[in-house]
N, C-alpha and C positions, 0 to 999 in steps of 0.2 A: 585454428579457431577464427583469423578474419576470413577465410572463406566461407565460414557458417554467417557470415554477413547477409550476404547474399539470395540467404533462401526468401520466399515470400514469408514464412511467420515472424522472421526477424526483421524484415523491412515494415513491417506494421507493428512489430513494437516500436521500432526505431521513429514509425512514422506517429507514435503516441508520445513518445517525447517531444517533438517537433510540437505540436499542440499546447504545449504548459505556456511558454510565451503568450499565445495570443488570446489562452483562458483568462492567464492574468490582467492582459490588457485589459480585455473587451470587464474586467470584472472593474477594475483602479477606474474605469470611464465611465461605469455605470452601464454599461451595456450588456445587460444582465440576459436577453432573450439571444444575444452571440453567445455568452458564456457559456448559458444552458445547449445552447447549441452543439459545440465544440467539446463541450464534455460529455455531452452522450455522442459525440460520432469519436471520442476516444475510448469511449465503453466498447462501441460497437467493433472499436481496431485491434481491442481488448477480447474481447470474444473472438472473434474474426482466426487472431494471431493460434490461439490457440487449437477450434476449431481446423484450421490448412496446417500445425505442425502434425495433428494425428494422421489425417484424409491423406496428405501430401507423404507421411512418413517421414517429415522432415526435422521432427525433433533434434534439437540439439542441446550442448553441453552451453552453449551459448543463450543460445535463448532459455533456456534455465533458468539461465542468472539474470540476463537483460530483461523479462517480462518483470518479474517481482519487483526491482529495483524502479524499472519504468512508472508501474502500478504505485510505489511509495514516495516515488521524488512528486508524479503528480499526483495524488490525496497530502501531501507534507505541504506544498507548496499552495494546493488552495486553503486548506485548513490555514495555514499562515495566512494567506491574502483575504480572506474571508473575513477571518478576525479581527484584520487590520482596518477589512473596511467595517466593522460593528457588523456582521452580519453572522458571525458565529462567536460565542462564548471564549473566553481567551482559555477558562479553566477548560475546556472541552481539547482546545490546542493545546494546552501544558500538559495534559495528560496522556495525549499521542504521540507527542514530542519525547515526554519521557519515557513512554516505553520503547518508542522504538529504539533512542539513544542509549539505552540499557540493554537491550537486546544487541546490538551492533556490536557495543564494548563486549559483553560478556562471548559475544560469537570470536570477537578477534583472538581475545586472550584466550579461550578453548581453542582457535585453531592453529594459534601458533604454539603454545602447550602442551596440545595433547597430540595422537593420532585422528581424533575427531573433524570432520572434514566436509562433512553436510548436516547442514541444519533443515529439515525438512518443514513443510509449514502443518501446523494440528490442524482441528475441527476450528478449535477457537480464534484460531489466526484468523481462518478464512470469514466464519462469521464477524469479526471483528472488521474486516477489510471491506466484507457484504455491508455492515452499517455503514463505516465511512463514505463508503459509494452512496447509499441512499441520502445520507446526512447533507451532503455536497447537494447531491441532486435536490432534495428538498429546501436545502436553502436556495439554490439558483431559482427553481421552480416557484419559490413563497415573489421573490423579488418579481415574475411575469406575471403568472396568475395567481395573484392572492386570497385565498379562500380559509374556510376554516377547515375543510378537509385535508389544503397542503400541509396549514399552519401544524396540526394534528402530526401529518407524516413526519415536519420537519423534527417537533418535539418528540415523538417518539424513537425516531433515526438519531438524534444526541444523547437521549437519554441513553439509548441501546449502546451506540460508540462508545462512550463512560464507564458502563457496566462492561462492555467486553473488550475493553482497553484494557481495565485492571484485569479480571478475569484471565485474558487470553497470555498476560505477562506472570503475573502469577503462576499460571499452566507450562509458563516456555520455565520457567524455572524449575520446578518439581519435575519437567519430562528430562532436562540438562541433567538434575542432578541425578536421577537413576542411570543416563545414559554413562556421568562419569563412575558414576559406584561400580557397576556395571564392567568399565575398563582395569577397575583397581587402580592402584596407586602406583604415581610415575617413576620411572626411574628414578634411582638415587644418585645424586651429584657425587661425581670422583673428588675426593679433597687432594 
């Protein structure tokens, strides 16, 4: 698996991790026209990664796991700083916060419990992930060009994150539990 380091799609996700620091900077200093910057050229690393594992055939069992995780540490981590700086709703963060912390616990305990061993992401995920991205962006974007068109996208893109935060946790729930119905009931403990 470290050799799957190596490929080009995994060094562009790798290289979107690299970018959360100095999003956060450039946001704690008010430097809001870097922020926006740096977060759509980690969009664009995001696309990018994905795009070169198909062309390249370089998919891997790694970058699997590395894009998604990359993709939540940075939307957790601005939604956090965001908040912090008054520029997004804290209930908007406590609600992305708690599903994903909910999703994570309930994924550990199925995978060490069950046979169950991939969690794949739904429709809802993705839309859900789709707002966040725009939510980010539209709040960086209200702070350079202020308008009533951004102001528009930014309300629309929190509202929408809100609705398909619960929404998309809700969905990870009912899709779990047919998945465990589905396996039957585990072995029974030797006394």
């Amino acid at each position: 698996m470290i050799g799957q380091l190596g490929t080009a799609p995994n060094q562009l996700t790798l290289l979107r991790l690299l970018f959360i620091p100095f999003i956060v900077i450039a946001i704690l200093d008010e430097h809001y026209r870097w922020a926006l910057g740096l977060f759509v050229l980690a969009g664009l690393s995001d696309f990018l990664d994905g795009m070169l594992a198909r062309a390249l055939k370089q998919k891997t069992a790694l970058g699997m796991l590395l894009d998604p995780i990359a993709d939540k540490l940075l939307l957790s981590t601005l939604f956090l700083v965001l908040s912090l700086a008054h520029r997004i709703p804290w209930k908007v963060t406590v609600l992305v916060f708690s599903r994903d912390l909910c999703i994570i616990a309930t994924a550990a305990v199925v995978w060490a419990t069950t046979s169950i061993r991939d969690f794949p992401p739904s429709f809802y995920g993705k839309a859900n992930t789709t707002a966040q991205i725009l939510a980010v962006f539209f709040v960086l974007l209200d702070e350079v060009v202020p308008s009533q068109a951004v102001m528009l996208g930014k309300e629309v893109a929190l509202w929408a994150t809100m609705v398909l935060t619960v929404l998309s946790g809700v969905h990870y729930i009912f899709r779990l539990g047919r998945r465990l119905r589905a396996q039957g009931p585990p072995p029974a403990a030797a006394a």
